[in-house]
Every structure is written in structure tokens, then in C-alpha cells.
N, C-alpha and C positions, 0 to 999 in steps of 0.2 A: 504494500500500500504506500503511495507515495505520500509528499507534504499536501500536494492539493486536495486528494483525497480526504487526506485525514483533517485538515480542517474542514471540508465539505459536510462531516459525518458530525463533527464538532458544533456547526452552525447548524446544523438540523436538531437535532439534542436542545440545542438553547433555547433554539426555537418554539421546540415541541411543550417548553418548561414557559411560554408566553399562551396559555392559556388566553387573554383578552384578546388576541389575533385570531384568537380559531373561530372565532363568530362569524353570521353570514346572512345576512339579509331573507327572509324567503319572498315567495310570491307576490302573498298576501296581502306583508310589510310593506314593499313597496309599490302594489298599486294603493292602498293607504295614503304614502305619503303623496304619490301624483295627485287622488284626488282630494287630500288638505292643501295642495298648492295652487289648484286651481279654484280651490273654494274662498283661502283665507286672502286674506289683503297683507300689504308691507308692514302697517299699522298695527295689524294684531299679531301677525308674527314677530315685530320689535315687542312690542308689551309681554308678550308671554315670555320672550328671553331676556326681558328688565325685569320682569316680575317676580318667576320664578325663585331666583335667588334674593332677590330682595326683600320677599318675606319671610324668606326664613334668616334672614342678617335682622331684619325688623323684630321676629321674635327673640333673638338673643336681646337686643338692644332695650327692649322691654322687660324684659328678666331682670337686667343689667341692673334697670333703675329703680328697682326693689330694693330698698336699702336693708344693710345689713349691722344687727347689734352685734355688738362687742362679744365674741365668743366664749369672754372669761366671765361674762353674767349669767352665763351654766345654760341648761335646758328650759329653763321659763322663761327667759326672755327671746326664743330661739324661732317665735311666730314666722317671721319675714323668708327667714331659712328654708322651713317647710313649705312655702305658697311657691318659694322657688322651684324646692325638689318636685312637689304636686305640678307646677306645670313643664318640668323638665319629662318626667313621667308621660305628661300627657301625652306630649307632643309626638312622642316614641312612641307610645300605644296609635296614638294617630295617623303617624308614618309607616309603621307595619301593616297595617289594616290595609292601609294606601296600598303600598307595594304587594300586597298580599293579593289585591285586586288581578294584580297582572300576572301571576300565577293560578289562580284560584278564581271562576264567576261565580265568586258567594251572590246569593241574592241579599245582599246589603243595603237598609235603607238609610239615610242619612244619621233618624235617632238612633238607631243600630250603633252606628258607628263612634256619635260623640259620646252613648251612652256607655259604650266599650272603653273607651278610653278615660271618660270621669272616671268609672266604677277600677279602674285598674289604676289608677293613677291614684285614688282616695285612700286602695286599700295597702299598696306599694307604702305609701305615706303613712298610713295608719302601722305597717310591720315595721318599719324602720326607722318611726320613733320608739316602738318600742323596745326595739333593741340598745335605743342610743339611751334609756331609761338604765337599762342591764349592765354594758356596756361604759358608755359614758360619751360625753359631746363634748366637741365633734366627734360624732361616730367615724373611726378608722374607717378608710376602704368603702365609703356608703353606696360608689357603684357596682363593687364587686355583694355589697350586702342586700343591693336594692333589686340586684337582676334577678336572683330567684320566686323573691314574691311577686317580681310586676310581669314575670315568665308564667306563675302561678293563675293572679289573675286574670290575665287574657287569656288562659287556655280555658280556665273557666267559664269566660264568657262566649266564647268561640263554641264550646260543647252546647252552653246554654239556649243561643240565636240560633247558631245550624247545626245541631245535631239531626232533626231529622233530612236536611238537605243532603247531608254528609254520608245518613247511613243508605239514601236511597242512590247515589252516586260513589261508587265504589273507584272508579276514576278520578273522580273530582277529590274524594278522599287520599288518594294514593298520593296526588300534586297538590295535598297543602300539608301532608308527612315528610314532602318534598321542602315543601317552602321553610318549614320547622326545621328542619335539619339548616336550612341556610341560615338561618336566625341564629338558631343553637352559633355557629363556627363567630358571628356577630359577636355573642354575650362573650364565647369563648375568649375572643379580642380582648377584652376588654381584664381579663384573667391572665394571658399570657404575659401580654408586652408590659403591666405591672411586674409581674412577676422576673422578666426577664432584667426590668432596670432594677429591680431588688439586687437579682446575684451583680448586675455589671459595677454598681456603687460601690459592694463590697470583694471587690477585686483587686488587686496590687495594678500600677499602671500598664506592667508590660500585660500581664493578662488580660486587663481590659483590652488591650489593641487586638490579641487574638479572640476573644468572646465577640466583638464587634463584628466579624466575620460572619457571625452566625445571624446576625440582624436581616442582609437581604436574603440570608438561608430562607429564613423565618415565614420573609414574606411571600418568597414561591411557593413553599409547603401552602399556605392560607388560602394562595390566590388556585392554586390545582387543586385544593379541597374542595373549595367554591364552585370550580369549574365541573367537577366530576359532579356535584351534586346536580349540575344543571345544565347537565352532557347533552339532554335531550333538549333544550332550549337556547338554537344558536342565535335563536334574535335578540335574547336576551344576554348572553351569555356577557358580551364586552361591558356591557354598561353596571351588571350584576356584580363582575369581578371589580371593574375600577371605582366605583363607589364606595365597595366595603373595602376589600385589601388594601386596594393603591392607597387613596382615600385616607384611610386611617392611620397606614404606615405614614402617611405625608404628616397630619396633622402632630402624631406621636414623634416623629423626627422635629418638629418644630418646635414643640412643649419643652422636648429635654434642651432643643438650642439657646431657649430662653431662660430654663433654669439653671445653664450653666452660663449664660451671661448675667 
């Protein structure tokens, strides 16, 4: 095998580990979008790509201005905190449900939806004060404490609004065990790369420079888990991986650049 080979065989391998490229338009997709281009105007397709992200920067920005008491006034004074967590909750219960749409045609009515999200968001809130009662406030780790109960309660409610849609559609069921499983690798996130910057802090320098290695490791395993779970869905498959994997790997590289400035 010569050198050109053997890098040929090398570039295919890397390749094969980008996952986000293997996606691919189907039919259907794209006569969709031909007939949204001839339907929408310049006007609404600028507003929907100003909009989009600008409400969800507009909800942070409103979180934001929730002010927050002095952390050393213990747990009674901790009001503001909780309206935060309840609507950081929400908003996640909200965005699942969202995206869940595109996996999954639950018959979803609107109250369905916000009702799903108050009732998971209130009861998230309600277990993770009480742990912080237990415990003590600031509750350590509240995302890594908050993901089980607000995992809990939307499955709850999920069983509650379509169980029987669920059990009379055994397909429809199969592809939102599907969507769960994507979610799960989500919460997982949020588990690992803690945990990973726990060992990398308490490392002597030179070993940090080798453990670092394992960061973009990290993120291929994530983004071909992702992939594998939604092998069957290549219209979806780029935009699935680079939202959660890429996405998060970008923002978690950003967090530790600020805390080390």
C-alpha cells in the first residue's frame, strides 16, 4: 500500500467519524422547501431568521433581570432563584415537546403543551428545593440534581396526554423510545463534561495537556451516538447532531475560557 493510499483510507475513516455530513435531503424535504419559497415573501423569511434566535436571547435577557438575593441569606430569602430555575425548567420542557414534534405526530394541542411544561417545571422546582432543604443552598450541581425529576415529570405527562395514542400506534411509539434515547445522550451532557472538568482541574499540568486530548475524543463518541440513534432520519440527522454535540461542546469550551480568564 503506498502513501497515497494510505492516506486515502485515513480520510475516509475521519470522514466516516463526521457523522453531521452523512445527512441528505429527501424528496419530500425538498419539494417543501420549493413550495415555502414560492409561497413566502423576503419579508417573512428575514423575520423568521431575526426572530428565531432573538427570542430565545430575549428569554435569557429576561431571566437575567430577575434579580438575585445574596446567597448567604440561606434558603428563605432564595424566592427570585426558584422563579429563575421554574422558568429555566420551563422553557426545556417546552423545547423538547417542540422538537419532539419532529420526531413524533403526537396529536398535541396547544394546553397540552404549556400544561406539560408548567406541571414539569413546578414539580422539577418543587424536588429541588427540596433537596436544597436536605442538602443545603446553593444546592451543588442543581443541573445535574434537577435533570432526573424534570426527566420524571415529563414522562409522566407524556404517558398521561398520549398514552392511549401511543399504545394504539406501535410505530409512533417505537420513534418517540427513539427521541428518548436522544434526550437521555442531552441530560447525559450535561453529566459528562462536568465531570470531565472535575478530573482535568485536578491534574498536575503536564497531565492536563494529555487528558485534553480526550476533549475532541469526547465529542465524536457524542456526536456518533447521536447519529446512530437517528441512523434512520437523514433529514434530520445534521441539524440533530450540530445542535446538541457541536453546540454544547462550543458553548462548554467557552464557559471554561472565561473561567480561566
Amino acid at each position: 500500500m503506498n502513501a497515497r493510499e494510505c492516506m486515502r483510507k485515513v480520510a475516509q475513516a475521519v470522514q466516516s467519524l463526521q457523522v453531521e455530513l452523512q445527512g441528505k435531503y429527501s424528496i419530500e424535504r425538498v419539494y417543501r422547501l420549493e413550495q415555502y419559497s414560492r409561497r413566502a415573501s423576503i419579508l417573512q423569511v428575514l423575520g423568521i431568521i431575526i426572530t428565531t434566535p432573538l427570542s430565545c436571547l430575549l428569554s435569557i435577557v429576561l431571566m437575567e433581570l430577575i434579580p438575585l438575593r445574596d446567597w448567604r441569606l440561606g434558603l428563605s430569602h432564595s424566592l427570585t432563584f426558584w422563579i429563575r430555575g421554574f422558568l429555566v425548567v420551563f422553557l426545556v420542557a417546552f423545547a423538547v415537546l417542540e422538537q419532539c414534534r419532529h420526531f413524533v405526530p403526537l396529536p398535541m394541542t396547544g394546553m397540552q403543551l404549556w400544561g406539560t411544561a408548567i406541571l414539569t417545571a413546578a414539580g422539577t422546582a418543587l424536588v429541588t428545593y427540596e433537596i436544597s432543604r436536605e442538602v443545603g443552598f446553593p444546592l451543588p450541581f442543581t443541573i445535574a440534581c434537577g435533570s432526573p425529576p424534570c426527566s420524571f415529570f415529563l414522562s409522566v405527562c407524556i404517558f398521561v396526554f398520549w398514552r392511549k395514542f401511543l399504545t394504539e400506534n406501535v410505530a409512533e411509539r417505537n420513534r418517540l423510545i427513539q427521541y428518548v434515547l436522544v434526550v437521555v445522550v442531552q441530560i447525559a451532557m450535561s453529566y459528562v463534561y462536568p465531570a470531565y472538568n472535575f478530573i482535568y482541574v485536578h491534574l498536575s499540568s503536564s497531565a492536563q495537556m494529555a487528558f485534553a486530548i480526550l476533549l475532541p475524543v469526547l465529542k465524536i463518541l457524542l456526536k456518533n451516538w447521536i447519529g446512530f440513534l437517528v441512523r434512520d432520519m437523514d433529514d434530520f440527522k445534521p441539524e440533530i447532531v450540530v445542535l446538541n454535540a457541536e453546540v454544547f461542546h462550543a458553548l462548554y469550551i467557552s464557559w471554561c475560557g472565561l473561567v480561566i480568564a
